[in-house]
C-alpha positions in Angstrom: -9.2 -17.2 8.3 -5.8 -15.1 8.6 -6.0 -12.1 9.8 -3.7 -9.4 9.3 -2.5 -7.3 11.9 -1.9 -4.3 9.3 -5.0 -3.0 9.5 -4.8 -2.3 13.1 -2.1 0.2 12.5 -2.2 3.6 10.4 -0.7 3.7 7.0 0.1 7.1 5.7 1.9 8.0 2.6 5.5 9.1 3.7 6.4 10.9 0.0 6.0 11.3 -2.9 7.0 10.1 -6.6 8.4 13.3 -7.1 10.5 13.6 -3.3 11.7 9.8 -3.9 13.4 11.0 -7.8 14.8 14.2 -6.1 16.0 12.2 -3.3 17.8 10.0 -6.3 19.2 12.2 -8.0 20.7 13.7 -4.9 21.7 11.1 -2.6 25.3 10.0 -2.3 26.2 6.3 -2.3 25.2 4.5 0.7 22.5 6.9 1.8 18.6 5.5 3.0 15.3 7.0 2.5 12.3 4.8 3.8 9.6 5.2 1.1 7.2 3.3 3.3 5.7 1.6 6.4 3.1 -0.9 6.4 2.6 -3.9 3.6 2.9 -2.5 0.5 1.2 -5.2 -1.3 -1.7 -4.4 0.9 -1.6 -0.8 0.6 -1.4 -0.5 -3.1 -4.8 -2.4 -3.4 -7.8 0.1 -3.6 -10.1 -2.8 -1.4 -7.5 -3.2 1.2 -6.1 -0.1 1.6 -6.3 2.4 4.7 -4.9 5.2 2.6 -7.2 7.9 0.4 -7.6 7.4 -3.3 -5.2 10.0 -4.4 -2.4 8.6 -2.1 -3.0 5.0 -2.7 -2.3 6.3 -6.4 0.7 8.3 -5.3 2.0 4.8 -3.6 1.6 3.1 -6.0 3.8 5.4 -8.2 6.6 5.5 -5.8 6.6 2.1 -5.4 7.0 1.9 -9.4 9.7 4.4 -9.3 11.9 2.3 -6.5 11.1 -0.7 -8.9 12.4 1.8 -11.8 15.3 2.8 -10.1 16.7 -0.9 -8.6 16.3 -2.0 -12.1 18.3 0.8 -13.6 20.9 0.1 -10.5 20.2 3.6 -8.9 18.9 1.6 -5.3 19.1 -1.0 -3.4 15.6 -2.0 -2.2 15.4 -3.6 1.2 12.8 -4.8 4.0 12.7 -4.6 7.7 10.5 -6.3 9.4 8.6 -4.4 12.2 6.1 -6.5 13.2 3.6 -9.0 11.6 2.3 -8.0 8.1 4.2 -4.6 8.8 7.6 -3.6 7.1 9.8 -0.5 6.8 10.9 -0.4 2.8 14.3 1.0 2.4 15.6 2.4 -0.9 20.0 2.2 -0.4 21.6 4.9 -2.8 24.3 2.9 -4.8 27.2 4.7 -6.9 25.8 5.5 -10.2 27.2 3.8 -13.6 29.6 5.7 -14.6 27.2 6.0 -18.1 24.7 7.2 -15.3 26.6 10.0 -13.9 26.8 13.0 -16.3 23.1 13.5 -16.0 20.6 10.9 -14.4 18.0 13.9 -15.7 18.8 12.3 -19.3 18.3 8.8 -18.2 15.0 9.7 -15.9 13.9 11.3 -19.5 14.7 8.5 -21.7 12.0 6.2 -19.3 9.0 4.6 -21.4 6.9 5.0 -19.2 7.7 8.6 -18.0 6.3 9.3 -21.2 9.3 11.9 -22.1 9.6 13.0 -18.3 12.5 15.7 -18.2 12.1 16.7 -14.6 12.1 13.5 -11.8 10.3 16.6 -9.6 7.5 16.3 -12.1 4.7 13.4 -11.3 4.4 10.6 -13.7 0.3 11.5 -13.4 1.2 15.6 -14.3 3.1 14.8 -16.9 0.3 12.2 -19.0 -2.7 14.1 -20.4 
């Protein structure tokens, strides 16, 4: 059986949902923020994660929101390798659409699954009742 040489190192969540939008909606092109160390698809998983509940969860929404904001053409998302079954993951700010840069509030807002999210310093989990 493989075994992974991730869970001989310590995980820890580096930030937040709500640090990664600020960092968005602040960063000028060309600018990195590692969002996290480890193996993310390891990490995310409640039986094969290292990290507590409530930042598992937390991961797992920053690792939506990076998704969220390559889609939307905020990020580049990137990979480096560190060691076996342990990578650094990047976000790259890119220059905003040009639809995109009178208020990326008003696109963060307009996200389904934000549920009406005004402020990207608001949790996706505060804002849901």
């Amino acid at each position: 059986m493989n075994k992974l040489s991730h869970k001989f190192t310590t995980t820890q969540l580096l930030l937040t949902e709500a640090q990664f939008c600020a960092w968005i909606g602040q960063s000028a092109p060309g600018i990195t923020i590692q969002y996290h160390c480890g193996f993310l698809a390891i990490d995310t998983v409640r039986a094969s994660s290292d990290l507590l509940e409530h930042e598992r969860k937390e991961l797992v929404r920053v690792g939506r929101r990076a998704w969220w904001a390559f889609e939307h053409g905020l990020v580049h998302l990137v990979q480096r390798r560190l060691a076996p079954d342990r990578f650094a993951y990047l976000a790259i700010a890119r220059a905003r659409p040009k639809a995109m840069q009178a208020s990326l509030l008003r696109v963060l807002a307009k996200h389904e699954e934000t549920g009406g999210l005004a402020n990207p310093n608001i949790s996706l989990r505060q804002s849901r009742s």
